[in-house]
Each structure stands twice: as structure tokens, then as C-alpha cells.
Backbone as a ProteinNet text record, in pm:
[ID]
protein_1_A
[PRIMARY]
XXXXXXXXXXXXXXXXXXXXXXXXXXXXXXXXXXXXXXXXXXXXXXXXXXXXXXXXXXXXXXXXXXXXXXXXXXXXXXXXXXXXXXXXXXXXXXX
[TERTIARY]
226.1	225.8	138.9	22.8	-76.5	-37.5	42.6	91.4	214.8	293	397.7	419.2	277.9	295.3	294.6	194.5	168.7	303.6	429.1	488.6	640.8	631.1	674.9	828.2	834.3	946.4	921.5	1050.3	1026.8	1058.3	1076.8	1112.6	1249.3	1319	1467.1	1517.9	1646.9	1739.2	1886	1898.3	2038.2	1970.4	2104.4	2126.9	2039.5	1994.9	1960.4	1826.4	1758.5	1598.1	1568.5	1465.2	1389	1290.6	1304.3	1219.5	1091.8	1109.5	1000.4	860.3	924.1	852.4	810.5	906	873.1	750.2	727.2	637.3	454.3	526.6	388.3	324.4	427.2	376.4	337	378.8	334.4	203.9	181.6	80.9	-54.7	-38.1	-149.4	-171.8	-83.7	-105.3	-186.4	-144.2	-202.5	-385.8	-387.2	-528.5	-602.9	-535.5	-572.5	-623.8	-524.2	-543.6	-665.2	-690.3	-800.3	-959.5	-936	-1053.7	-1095.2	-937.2	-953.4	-954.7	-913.4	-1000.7	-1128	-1143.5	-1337.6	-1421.2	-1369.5	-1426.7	-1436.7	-1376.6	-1324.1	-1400.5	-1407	-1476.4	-1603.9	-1683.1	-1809	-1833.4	-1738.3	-1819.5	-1824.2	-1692.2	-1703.2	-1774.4	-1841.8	-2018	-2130.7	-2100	-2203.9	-2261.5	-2125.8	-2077.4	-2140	-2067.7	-2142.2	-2275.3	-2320.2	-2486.6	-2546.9	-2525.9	-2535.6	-2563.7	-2431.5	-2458.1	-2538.4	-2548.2	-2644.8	-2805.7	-2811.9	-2978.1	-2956	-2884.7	-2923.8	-2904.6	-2841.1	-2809.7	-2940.6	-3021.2	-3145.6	-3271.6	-3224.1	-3331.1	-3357.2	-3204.7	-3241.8	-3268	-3223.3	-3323.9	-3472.6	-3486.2	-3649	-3685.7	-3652.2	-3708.3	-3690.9	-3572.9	-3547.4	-3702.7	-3678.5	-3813.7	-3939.1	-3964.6	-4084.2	-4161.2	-4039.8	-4008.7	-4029.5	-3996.5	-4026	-4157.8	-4227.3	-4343.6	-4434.6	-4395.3	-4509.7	-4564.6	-4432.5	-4442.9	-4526.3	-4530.1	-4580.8	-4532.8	-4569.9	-4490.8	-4371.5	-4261.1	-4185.4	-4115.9	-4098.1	-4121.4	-3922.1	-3946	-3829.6	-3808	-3705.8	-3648.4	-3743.7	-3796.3	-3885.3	-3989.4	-4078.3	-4176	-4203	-4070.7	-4116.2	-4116.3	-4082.9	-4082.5	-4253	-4261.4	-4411.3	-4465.3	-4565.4	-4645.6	-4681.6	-4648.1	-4690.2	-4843.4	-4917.8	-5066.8	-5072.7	-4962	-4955.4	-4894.9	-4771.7	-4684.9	-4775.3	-4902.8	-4961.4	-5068.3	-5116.3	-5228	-5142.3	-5026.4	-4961.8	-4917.3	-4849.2	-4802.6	-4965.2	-5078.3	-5211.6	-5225.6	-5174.7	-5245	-5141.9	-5027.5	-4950.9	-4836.3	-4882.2	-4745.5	-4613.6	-4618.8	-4473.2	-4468.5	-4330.1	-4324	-4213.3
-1018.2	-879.7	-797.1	-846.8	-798.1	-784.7	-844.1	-890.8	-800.1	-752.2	-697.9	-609.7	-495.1	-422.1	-448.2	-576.9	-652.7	-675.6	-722.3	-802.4	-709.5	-543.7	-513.3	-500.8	-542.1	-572.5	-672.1	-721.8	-907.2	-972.8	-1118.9	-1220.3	-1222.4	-1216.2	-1189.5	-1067.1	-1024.4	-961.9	-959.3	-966.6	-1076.4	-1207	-1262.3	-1419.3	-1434.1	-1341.8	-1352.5	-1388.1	-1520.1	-1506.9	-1393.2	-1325.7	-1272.6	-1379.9	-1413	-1560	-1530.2	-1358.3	-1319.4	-1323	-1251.1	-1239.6	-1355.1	-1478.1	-1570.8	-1658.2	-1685.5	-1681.1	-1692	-1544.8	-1461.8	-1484.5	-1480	-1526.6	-1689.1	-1764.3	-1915.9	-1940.3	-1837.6	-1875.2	-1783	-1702.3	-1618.9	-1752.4	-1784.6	-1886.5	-1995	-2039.7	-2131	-2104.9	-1971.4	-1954	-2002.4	-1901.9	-1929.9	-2062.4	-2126.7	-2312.6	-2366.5	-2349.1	-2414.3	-2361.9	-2205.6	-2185.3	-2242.1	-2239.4	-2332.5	-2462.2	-2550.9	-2714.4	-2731.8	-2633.1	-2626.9	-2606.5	-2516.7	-2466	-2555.2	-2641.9	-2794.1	-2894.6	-2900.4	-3020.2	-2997.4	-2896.8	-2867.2	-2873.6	-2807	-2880.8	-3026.1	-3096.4	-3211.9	-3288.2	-3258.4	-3288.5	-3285.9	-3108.8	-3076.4	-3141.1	-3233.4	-3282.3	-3435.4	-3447.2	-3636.4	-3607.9	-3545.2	-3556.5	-3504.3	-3420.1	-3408.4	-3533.3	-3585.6	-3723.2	-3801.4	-3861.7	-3964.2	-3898.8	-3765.9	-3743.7	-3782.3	-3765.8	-3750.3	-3917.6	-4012.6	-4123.1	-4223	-4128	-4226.7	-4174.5	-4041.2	-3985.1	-4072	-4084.5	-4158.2	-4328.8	-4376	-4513.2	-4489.8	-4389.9	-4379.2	-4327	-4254.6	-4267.3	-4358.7	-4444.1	-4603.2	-4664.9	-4677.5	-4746.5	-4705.2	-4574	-4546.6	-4577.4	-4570.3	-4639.3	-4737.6	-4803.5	-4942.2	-4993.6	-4959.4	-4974.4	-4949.5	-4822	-4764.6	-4814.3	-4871.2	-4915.7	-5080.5	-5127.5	-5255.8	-5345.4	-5428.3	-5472.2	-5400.1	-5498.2	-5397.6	-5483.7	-5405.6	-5432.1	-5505.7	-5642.6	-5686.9	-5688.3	-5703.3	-5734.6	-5867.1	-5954.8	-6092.2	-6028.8	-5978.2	-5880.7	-5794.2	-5734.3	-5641.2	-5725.4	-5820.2	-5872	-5869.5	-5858.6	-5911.9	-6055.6	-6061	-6190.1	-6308.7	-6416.3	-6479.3	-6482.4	-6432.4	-6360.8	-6241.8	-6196.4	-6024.3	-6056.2	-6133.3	-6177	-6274.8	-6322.2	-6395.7	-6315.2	-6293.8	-6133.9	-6056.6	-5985.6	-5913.6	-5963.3	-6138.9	-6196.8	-6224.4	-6232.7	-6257.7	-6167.1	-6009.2	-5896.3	-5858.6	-5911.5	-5896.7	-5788.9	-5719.9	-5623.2	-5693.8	-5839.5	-5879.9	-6028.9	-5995.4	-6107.3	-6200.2
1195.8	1155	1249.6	1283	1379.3	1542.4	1557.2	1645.9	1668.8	1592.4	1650	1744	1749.3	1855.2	1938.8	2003.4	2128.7	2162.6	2124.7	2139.7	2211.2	2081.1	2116.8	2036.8	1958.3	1821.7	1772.9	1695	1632.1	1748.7	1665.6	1784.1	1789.8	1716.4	1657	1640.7	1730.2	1707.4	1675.2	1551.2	1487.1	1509.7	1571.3	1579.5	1685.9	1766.2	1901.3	1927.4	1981	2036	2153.4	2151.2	2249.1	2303.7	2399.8	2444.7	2524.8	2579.9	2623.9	2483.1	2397	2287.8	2225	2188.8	2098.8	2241.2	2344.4	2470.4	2420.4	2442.3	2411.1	2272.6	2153.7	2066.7	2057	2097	2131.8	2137.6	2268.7	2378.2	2323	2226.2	2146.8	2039.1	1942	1840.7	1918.5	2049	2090.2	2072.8	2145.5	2155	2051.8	1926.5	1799.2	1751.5	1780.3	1780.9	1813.7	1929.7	2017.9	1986.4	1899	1801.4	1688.7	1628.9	1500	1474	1606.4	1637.1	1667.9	1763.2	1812.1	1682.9	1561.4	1463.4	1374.1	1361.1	1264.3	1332.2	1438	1522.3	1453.9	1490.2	1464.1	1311.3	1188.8	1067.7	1044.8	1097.2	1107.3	1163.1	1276.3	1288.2	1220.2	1199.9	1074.7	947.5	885.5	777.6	796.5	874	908.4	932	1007.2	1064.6	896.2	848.8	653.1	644.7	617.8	516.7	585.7	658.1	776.7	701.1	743.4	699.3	540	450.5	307.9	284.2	362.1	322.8	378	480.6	549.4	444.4	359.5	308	131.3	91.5	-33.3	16.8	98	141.3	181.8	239.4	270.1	127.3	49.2	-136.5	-241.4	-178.6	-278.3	-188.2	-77.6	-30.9	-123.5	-65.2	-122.4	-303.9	-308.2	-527.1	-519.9	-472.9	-461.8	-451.3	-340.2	-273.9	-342.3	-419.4	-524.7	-652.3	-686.7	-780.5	-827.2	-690.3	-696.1	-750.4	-886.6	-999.6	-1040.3	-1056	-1094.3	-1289.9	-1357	-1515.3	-1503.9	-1604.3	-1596.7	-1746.1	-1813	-1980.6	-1995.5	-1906.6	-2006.3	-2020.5	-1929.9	-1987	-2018	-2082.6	-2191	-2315.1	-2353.7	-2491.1	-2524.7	-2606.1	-2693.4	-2668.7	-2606.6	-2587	-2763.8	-2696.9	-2831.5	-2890.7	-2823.5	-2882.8	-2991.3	-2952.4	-2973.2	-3151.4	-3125.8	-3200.5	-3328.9	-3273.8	-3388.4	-3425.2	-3358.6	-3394.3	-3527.9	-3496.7	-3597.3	-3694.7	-3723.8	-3815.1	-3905.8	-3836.3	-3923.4	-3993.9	-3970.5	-3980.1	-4114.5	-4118.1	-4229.8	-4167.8	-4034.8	-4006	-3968.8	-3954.7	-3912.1	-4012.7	-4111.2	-4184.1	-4127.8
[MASK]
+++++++++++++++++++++++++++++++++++++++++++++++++++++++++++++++++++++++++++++++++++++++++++++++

């Protein structure tokens, strides 16, 4: 549509190609093209080099969790020690 004045009419008259025109229009789309791959290339850089930092960043914070934590608490020790367990059955809170 933007294009039509450049061009000079449509590309079509009747049945007929204008080949000067359909050309020119080619070779403009082309341009177009080679912006809109360069433009794609680059988020697609953008995008990977993203994930790479956020994927080195939650291993360097799984690390750091880890590390911090020292001990780390498993389901056998959380149960109640059998001290704990006879302490409370003396005490009358566990029948």
C-alpha cells in the first residue's frame, strides 16, 4: 500500500504482470527481509545469553542453599528421639 507510489501503479494490469514493478517490489521486500533476520538474530541472542545468566544464577543460589545450610534436615530426623518419647510417656502426655 505504501509502496504504490514508488512503484508507480499495481503490479497487475488485467491478466498482465508489470515485471518492472513486481522487480522493484521484490527487491524493497528483500531489504525488508534482511532487517527483519538481523532483528531476530539479535533477540535470539538476547534470549539465550537470558537464559545462560538465569540458569548459572539459580545454580550459584542452589549452591549457596546448600552451603548455608550445613546439615541438611531429613524425614529420620525429624521423628522424635526415643528420650523425648520416654520423657513424655513418664509425664503422662503420650499414652
Amino acid at each position: 500500500k505504501n509502496m504504490l507510489p514508488r512503484l508507480g501503479g499495481y503490479l497487475v494490469q488485467g491478466p498482465h504482470l508489470n515485471l518492472e514493478r513486481v522487480e522493484t517490489f521484490i527487491q524493497t521486500i528483500g531489504e525488508y527481509e534482511d532487517q527483519i533476520f538481523q532483528k531476530r538474530m539479535r533477540e535470539l541472542r538476547r534470549q539465550k545469553d537470558r537464559l545462560q545468566r538465569q540458569k548459572q544464577q539459580r545454580a550459584h543460589e542452589k549452591g549457596r542453599r546448600g552451603a548455608s545450610r550445613g546439615n541438611t534436615a531429613s524425614a529420620s530426623s525429624a521423628e522424635p528421639s526415643a528420650a523425648y518419647f520416654a520423657a513424655s510417656m513418664a509425664a503422662g502426655e503420650v499414652r
